[in-house]
C-alpha positions as CSV (number, residue, x, y, z in Angstrom):
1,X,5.4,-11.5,-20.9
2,X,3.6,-8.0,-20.4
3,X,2.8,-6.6,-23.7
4,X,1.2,-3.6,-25.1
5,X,-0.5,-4.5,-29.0
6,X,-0.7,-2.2,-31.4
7,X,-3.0,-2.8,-34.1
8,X,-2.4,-1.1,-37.5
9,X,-4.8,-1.4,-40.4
10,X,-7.8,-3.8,-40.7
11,X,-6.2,-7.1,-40.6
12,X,-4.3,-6.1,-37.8
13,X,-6.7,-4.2,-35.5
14,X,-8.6,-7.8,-36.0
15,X,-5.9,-9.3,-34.6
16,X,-5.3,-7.6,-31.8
17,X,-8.8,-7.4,-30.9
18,X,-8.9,-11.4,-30.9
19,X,-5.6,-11.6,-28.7
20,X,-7.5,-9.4,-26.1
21,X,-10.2,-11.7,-25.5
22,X,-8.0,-14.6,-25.8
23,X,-6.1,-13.3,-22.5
24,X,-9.3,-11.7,-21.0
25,X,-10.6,-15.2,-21.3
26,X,-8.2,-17.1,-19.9
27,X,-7.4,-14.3,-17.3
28,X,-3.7,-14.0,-17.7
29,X,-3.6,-10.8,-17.7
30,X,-0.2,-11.0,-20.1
31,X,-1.6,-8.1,-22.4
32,X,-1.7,-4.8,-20.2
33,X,-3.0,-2.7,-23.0
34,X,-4.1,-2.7,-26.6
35,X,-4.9,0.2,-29.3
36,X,-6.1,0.2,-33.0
37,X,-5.1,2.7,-35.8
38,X,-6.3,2.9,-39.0
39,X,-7.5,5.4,-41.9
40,X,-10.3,3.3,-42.5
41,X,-13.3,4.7,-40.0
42,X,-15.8,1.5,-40.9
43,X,-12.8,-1.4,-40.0
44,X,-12.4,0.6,-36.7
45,X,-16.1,0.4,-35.8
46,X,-16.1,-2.6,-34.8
47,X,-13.5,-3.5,-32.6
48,X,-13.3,-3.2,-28.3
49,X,-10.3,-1.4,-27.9
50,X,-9.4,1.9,-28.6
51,X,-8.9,3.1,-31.7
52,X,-6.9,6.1,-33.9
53,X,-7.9,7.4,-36.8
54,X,-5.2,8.6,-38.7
55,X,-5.1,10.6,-42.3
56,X,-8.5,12.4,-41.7
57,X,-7.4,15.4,-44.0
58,X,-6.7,13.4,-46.8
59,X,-8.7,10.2,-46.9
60,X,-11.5,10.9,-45.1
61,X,-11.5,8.0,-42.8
62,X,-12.0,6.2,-46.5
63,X,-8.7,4.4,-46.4
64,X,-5.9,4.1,-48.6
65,X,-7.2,1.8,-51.2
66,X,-4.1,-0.7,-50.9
67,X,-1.7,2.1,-51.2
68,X,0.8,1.4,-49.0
69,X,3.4,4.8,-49.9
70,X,0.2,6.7,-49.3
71,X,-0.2,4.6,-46.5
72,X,3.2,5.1,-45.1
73,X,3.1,9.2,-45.6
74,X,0.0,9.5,-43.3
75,X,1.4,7.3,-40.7
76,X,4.5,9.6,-41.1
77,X,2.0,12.8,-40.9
78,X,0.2,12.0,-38.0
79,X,3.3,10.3,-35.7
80,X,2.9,12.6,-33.5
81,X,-0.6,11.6,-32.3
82,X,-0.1,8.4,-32.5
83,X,2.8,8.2,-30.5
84,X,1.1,10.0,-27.8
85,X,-1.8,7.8,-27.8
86,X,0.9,4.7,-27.3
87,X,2.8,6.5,-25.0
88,X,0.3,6.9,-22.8
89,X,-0.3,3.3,-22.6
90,X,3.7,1.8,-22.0
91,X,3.8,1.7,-18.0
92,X,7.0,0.0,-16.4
93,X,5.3,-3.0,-16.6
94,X,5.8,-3.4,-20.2
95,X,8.3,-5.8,-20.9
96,X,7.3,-5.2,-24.9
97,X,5.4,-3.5,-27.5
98,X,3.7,-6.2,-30.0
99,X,2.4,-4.6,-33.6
100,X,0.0,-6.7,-35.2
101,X,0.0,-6.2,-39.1
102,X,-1.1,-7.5,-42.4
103,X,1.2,-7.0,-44.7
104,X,-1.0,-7.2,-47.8
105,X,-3.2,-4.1,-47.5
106,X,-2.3,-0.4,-47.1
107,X,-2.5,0.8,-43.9
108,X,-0.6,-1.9,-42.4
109,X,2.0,-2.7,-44.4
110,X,2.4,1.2,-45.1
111,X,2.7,2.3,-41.7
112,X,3.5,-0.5,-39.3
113,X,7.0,0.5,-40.5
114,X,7.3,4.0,-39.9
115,X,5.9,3.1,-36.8
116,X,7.7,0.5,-36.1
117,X,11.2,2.5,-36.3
118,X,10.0,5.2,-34.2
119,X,8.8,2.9,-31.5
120,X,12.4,1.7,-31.5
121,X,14.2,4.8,-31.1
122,X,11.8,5.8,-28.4
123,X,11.6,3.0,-26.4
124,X,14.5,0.2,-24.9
125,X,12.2,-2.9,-24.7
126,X,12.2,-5.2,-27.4
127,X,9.5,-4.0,-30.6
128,X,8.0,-6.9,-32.4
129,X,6.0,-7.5,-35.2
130,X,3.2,-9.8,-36.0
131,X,2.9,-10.1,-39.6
132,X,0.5,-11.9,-41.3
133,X,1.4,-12.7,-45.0
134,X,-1.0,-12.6,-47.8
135,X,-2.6,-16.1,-48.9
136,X,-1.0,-16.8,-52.6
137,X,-4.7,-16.5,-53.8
138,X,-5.0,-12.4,-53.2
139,X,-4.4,-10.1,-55.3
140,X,-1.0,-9.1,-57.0
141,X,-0.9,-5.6,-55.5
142,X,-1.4,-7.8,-52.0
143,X,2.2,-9.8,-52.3
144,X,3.8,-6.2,-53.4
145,X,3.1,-4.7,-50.9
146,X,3.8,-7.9,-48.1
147,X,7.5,-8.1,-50.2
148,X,8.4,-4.1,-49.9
149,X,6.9,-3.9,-46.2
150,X,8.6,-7.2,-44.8
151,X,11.8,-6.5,-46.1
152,X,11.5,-2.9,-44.1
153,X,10.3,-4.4,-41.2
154,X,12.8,-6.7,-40.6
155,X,15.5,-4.6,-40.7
156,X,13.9,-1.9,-38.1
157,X,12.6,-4.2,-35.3
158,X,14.0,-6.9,-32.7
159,X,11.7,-10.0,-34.5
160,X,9.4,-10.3,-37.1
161,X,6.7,-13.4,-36.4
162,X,5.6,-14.1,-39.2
163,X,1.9,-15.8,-39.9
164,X,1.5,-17.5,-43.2
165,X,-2.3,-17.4,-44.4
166,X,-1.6,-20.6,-46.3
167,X,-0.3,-22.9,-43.7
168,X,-3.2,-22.7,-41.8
169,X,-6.5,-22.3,-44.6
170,X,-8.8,-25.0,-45.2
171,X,-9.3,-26.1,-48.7
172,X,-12.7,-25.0,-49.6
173,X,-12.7,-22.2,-47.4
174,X,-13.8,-18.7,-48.0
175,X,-11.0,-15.9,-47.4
176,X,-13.4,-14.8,-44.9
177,X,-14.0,-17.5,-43.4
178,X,-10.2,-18.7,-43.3
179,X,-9.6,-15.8,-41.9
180,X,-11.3,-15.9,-38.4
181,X,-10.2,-19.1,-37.5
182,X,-6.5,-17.9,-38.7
183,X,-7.1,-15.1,-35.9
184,X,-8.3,-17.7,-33.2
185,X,-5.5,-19.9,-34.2
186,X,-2.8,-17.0,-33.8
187,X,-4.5,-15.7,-30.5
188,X,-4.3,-19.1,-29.1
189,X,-0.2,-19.3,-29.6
190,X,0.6,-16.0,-29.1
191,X,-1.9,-15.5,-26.1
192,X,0.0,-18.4,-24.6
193,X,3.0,-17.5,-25.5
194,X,2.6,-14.1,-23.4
195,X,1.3,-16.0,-20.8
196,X,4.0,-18.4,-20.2
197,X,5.7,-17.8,-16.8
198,X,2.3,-16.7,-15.0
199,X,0.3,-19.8,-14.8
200,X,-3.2,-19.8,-13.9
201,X,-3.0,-22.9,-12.0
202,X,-0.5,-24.5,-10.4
203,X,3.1,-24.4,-10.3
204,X,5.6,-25.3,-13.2
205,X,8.6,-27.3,-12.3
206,X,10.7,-25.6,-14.8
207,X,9.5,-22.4,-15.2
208,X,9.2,-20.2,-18.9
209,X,9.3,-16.8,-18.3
210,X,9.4,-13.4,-20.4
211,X,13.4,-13.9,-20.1
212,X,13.7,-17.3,-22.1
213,X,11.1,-15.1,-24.8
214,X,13.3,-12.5,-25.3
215,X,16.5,-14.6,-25.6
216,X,15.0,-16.9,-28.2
217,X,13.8,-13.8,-30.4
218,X,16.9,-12.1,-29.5
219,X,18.6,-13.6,-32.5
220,X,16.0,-10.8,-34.4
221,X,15.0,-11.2,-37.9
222,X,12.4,-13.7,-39.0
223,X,10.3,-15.5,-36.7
224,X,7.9,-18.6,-36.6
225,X,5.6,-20.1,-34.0
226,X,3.8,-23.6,-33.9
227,X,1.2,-25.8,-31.3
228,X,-0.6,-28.8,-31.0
229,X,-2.9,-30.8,-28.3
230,X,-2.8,-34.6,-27.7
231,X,-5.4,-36.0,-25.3
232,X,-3.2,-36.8,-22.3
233,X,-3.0,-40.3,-20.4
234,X,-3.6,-40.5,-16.9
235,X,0.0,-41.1,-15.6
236,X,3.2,-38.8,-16.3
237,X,5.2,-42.0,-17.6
238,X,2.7,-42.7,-20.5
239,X,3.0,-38.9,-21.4
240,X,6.4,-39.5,-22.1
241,X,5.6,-40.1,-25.7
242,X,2.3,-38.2,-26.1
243,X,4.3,-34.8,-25.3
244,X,7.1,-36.0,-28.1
245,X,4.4,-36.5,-30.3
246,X,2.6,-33.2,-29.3
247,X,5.9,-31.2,-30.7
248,X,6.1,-33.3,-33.6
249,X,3.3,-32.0,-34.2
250,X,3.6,-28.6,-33.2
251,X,6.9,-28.1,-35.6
252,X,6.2,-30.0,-38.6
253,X,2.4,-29.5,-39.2
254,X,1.4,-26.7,-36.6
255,X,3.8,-23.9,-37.6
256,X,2.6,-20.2,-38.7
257,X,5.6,-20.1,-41.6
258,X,4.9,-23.5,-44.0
259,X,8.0,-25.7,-44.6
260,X,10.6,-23.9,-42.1
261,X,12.4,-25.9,-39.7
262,X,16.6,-24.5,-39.5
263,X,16.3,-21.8,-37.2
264,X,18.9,-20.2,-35.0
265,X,16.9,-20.8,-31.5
266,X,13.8,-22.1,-30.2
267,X,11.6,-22.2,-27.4
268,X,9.6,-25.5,-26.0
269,X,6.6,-24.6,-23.8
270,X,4.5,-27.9,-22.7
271,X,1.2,-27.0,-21.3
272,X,-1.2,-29.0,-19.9
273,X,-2.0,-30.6,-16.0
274,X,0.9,-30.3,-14.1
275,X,0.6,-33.6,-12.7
276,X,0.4,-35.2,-16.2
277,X,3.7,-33.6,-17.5
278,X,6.4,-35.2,-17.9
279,X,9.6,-34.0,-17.7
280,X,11.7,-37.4,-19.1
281,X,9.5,-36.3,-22.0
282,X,10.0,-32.4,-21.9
283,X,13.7,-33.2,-22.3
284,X,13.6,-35.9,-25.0
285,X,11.6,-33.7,-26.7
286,X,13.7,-30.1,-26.3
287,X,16.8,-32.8,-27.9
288,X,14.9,-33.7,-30.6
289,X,14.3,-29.8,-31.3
290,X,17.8,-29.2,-31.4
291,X,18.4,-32.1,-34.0
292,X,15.2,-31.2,-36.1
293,X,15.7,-27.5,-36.2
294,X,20.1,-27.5,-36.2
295,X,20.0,-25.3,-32.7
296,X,21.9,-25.0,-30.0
297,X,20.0,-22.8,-28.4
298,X,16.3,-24.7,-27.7
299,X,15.2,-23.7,-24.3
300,X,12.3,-26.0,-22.5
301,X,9.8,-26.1,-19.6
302,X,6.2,-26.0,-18.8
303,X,3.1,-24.2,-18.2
304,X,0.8,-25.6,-16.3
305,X,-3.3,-25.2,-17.1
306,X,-7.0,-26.8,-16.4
307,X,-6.8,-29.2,-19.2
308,X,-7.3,-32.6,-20.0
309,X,-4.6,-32.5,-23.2
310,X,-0.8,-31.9,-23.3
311,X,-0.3,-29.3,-25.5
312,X,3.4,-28.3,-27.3
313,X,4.1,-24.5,-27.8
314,X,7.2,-24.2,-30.5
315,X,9.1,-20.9,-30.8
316,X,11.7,-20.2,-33.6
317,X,13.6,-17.4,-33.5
318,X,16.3,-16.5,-36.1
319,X,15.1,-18.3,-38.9
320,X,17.8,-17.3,-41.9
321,X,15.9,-18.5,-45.1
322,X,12.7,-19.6,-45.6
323,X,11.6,-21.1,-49.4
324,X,8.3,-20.1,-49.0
325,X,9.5,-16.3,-48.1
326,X,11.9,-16.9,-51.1
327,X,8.9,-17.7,-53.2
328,X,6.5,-15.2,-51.8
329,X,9.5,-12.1,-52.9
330,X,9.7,-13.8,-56.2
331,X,6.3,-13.3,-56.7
332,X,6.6,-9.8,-55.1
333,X,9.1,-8.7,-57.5
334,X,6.7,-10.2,-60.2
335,X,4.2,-8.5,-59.3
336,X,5.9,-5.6,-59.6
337,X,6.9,-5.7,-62.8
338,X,3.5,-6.3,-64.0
339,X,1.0,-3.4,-63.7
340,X,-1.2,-4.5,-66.4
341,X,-2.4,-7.5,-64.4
342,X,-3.4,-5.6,-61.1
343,X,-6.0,-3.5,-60.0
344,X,-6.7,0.6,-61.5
345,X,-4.2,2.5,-60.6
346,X,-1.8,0.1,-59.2
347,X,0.6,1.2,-62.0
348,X,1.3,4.3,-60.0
349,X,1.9,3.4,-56.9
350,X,5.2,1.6,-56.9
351,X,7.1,4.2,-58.9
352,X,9.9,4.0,-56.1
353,X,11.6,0.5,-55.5
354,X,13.6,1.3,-52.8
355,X,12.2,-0.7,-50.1
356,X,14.2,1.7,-47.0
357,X,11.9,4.6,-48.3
358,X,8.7,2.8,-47.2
């Protein structure tokens, strides 16, 4: 699938900048374009892709301290220019427009949405979002702003991926450190993800292209994605079992959204040497995806690459409920009601609980 990334605020300009050398590395050339925005001047520095500083007049290229309605009024402000600045970049070729978010600090989860909606009144091809929630161990102000922005989103855009911080961070781990390899780890799914139907080497026998992406997501609402690499066996027939044990895997241990299997769709993707792949075990594994995850719509095939492991890429799209979402607006709404525990000022800044108004 051709995509065009939009970063928005720190965690996701990171993001995005990670996915870009992800497909530059691999060559795939899935990502046709990518751009950065922020009101934060020092988390834009860094980055290789271009960037948009937005709210000059009023922060300064300082940021938004976490204040995601201040966050949201800026992006509303200066819509204008940034809509230019993506316009410019959405050829024909685009078969989406990805924005890469975290939903915890103030830029992001501020005004991905108003960005978001505008994006999908301008343009017909799908508008996802990849959201990455808050670890439980940030900051109160952190899961307020995650529960008022992801309720928004979801409502405005064809899918919301979501990327839980905690299904993936090492015990003993630093935020910082847990944080990079989060990136590489989401790179590497979604960067194949994108990639699926223009294979680098050789041929698929049952090809995945952007069409069987779109239909899974179609569903819209909340999304999940999972992988996992076993060392493959020499024959296709003893890879019967190592590519059921890859998506195993891949579902019940390698998904971005912790605990969630139910889900109204999925997508199997087997990577791996073409001549190792099996497709006896493709299929018994796409039935027992239907079975584990209650669909009946689990699509399957293969994309083939230079490696020495079969790998299983898991898409679910549709997924309903989630506990741990249940959990993490629980502790939203708790958050909410307790100013005294947060940072200066938070008190202030969630006057407004109407979620739509974000």
């Amino acid at each position: 699938m051709k995509a065009v990334l939009v970063g928005v605020g720190q965690a996701g300009g990171k993001l995005a900048d990670h996915l870009v050398t992800f497909d530059h590395e691999r060559g795939y050339g899935s990502v046709l374009d990518a751009i950065a925005i922020n009101t934060a001047q020092s988390d834009l520095q860094p980055l290789a892709l271009d960037t948009v500083l937005i709210g000059q007049d009023r922060v300064k290229g300082h940021g938004v301290g976490g204040d995601n309605e201040l966050g949201a009024e800026i992006m509303e402000a200066d819509l204008q220019e940034v809509q230019q600045k993506i316009g410019n970049r959405i050829t024909t070729q685009a078969e989406s427009i990805i924005l890469t978010v975290g939903l915890g600090g103030g830029t992001g989860s501020g005004g991905a949405p108003v960005l978001a909606r505008r994006l999908a009144e301008i343009y017909e091809i799908p508008i996802y979002v990849l959201a990455i929630l808050p670890s439980t161990e940030e900051s109160n102000l952190a899961q307020v702003n995650a529960g008022r922005s992801l309720k928004t989103i979801i409502d405005t855009v064809d899918a919301t991926l979501l990327i839980d911080n905690d299904a993936w961070k090492t015990t003993g781990e630093s935020l910082t450190e847990g944080y990079k390899e989060i990136n590489q780890q989401i790179a590497k799914r979604i960067g194949l993800l994108l990639a699926a139907g223009e294979p680098a080497k050789g041929v698929a026998e049952s090809v995945v292209d952007s069409s069987e992406v779109i239909n899974t997501l179609r569903t819209g609402g909340m999304a999940a994605i999972g992988y996992n690499e076993v060392a493959a066996a020499e024959s296709t027939e003893e890879n019967i079992n190592t590519i059921l044990t890859a998506t195993r895997s891949a579902l019940l241990s390698g998904l971005s959204l912790t605990g969630e299997t139910t889900a109204e769709s999925a997508l199997l993707v087997i990577t791996g040497d073409p001549d190792r792949i099996s497709r006896k075990g493709v299929e018994k594994s796409r039935r027992w995806l239907e079975d584990e995850t209650g669909s009946m719509q689990v699509r399957g095939g293969d994309f083939p690459t230079d490696s020495d492991q079969i790998g299983a890429l898991v898409l679910l799209g549709g997924i309903q409920s989630s506990d741990r979402i249940e959990g993490f607006f629980a502790r939203a709404q708790e958050a909410a009601a307790a100013p005294t525990e947060m940072e200066a000022d938070e008190d202030k800044l969630f006057q407004n609980d109407d979620l739509d108004d974000l």
